[in-house]
C-alpha positions in Angstrom: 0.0 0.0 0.0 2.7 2.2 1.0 4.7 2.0 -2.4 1.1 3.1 -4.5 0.5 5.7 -2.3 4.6 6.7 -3.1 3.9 6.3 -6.7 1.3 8.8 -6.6 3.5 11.6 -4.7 1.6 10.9 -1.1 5.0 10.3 1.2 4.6 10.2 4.6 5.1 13.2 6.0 7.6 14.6 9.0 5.1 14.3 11.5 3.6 11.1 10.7 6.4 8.4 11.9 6.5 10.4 15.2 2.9 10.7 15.5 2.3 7.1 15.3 4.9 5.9 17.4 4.0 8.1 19.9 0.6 7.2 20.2 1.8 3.1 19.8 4.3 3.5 22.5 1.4 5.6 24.7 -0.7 2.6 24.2 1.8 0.3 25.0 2.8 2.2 27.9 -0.7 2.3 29.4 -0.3 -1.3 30.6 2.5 -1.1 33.4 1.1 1.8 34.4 -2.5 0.8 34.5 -0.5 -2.1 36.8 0.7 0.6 38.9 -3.0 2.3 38.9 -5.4 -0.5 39.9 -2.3 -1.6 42.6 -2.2 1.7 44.7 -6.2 1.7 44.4 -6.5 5.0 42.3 -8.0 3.6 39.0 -11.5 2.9 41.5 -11.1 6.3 42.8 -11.0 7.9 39.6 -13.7 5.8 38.0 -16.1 6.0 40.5 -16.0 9.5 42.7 -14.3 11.4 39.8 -15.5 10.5 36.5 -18.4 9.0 37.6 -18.3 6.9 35.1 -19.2 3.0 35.2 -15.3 1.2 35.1 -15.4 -0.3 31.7 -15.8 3.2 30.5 -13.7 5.1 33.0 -10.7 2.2 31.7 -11.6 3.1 27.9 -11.1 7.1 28.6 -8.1 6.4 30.7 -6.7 4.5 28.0 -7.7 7.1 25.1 -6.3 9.6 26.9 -2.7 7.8 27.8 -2.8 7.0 23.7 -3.3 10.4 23.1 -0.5 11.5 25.7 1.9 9.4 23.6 0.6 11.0 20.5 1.3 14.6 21.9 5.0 13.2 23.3 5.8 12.3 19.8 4.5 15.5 18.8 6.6 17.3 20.8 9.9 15.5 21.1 10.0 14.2 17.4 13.3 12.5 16.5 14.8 14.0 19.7 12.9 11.1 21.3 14.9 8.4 19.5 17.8 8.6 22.2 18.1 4.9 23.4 19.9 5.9 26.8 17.8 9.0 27.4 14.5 8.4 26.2 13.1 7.0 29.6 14.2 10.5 31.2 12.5 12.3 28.5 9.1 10.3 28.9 9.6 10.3 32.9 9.6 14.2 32.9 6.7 14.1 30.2 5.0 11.9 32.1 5.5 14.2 35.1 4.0 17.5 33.4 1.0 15.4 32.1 0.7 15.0 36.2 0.9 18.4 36.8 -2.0 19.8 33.6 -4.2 16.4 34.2 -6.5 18.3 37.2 -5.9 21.5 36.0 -7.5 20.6 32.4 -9.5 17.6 33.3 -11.3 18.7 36.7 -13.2 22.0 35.1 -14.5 19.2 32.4 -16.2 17.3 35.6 -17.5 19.5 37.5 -15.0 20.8 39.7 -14.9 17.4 41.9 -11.3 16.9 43.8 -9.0 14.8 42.7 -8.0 11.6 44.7 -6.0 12.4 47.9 -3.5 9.9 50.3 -2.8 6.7 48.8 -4.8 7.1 45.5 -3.0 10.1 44.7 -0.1 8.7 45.3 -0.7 5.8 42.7 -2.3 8.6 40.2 1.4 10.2 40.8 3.5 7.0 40.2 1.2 5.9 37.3 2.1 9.0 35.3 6.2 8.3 35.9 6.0 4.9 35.4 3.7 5.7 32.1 6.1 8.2 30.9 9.1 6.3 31.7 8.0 3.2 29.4 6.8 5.6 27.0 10.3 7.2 26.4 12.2 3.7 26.8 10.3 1.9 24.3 9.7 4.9 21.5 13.0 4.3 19.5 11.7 0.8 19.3 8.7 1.4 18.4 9.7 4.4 15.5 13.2 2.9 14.1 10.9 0.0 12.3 7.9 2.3 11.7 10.3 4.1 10.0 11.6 1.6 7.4 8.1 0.2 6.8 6.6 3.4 6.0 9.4 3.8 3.6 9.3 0.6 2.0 12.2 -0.9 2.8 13.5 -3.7 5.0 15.8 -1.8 7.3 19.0 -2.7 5.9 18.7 -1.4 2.3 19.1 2.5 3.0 20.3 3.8 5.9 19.2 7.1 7.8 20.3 8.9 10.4 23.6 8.7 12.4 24.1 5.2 11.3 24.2 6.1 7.8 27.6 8.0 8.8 29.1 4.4 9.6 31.0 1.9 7.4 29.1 -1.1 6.2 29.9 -4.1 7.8 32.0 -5.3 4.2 34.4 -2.3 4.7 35.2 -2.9 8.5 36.1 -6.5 7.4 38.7 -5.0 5.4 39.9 -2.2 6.8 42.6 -4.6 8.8 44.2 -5.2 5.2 43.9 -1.5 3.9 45.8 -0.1 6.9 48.4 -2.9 6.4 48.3 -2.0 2.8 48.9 1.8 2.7 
């Protein structure tokens, strides 16, 4: 599908890879700290006095809107996000401001109700860190091979990025004899 929609001048665009990484890795993300959620009892805080919402459908938003966090930290962070040893930090402190705007954006939508307090809040807290912290560690994953699919190819055909700097693997089997050699 990808190489007819080529053919026809429709590339993916800059913010696509990201964008769908982001919200993969959000998705994937969600299920550690959904762990970390139900453990600490905040996910039946937030369901019930909260949202108000039956907990099928309180799980379904929650999960929407961790997707959707993913999405924006793709948006954001872009190929910045792609740092293997860093990433985790990255999603950690995304993760962290997401904590801070969630009751400050989300409360005026319900009504004004307060947000879960003691242990709950604590879990709400951890949830977001732990969220953000998989989210960051994972994305390179997650984009590196998103990124040779959407561009057709089978990863080791054209190289991007800093990698594409580096000798193929035939030259580095040789250079031992060139150095000899000159």
């Amino acid at each position: 599908m990808i190489g007819f929609l080529q053919a026809h001048g429709m590339d993916p665009g800059p913010l696509q890879r990201p964008l769908t990484a982001g919200a993969l890795s959000g998705l994937a993300a969600t299920v550690p700290a959904a762990a970390v959620f139900v453990g600490f009892g905040s996910f039946e805080v937030v369901a019930d006095r909260v949202m108000r919402q039956p907990r099928p459908l309180a799980a379904l938003i929650l999960l929407a809107a961790f997707t959707l966090g993913g999405l924006c930290y793709g948006l954001v962070f872009r190929r910045a996000a792609n740092d293997r040893r860093g990433g985790w930090l990255f999603g950690a402190a995304f993760g962290f401001l997401l904590w801070t705007i969630a009751p400050v954006a989300v409360l005026p939508l319900l009504g004004g109700q307060t947000m879960a307090a003691g242990r709950a809040a604590t879990g709400f807290f951890v949830s977001f860190l732990v969220w953000g912290a998989v989210l960051g560690a994972i994305f390179p994953y997650v984009h590196r091979p998103l990124h040779a699919q959407m561009d057709g190819e089978d990863g080791s055909a054209k190289r991007l990025g800093p990698s594409a700097a580096a000798l193929p693997s035939r030259l580095l089997r040789r250079a031992p004899k060139l150095l000899r050699d000159s």
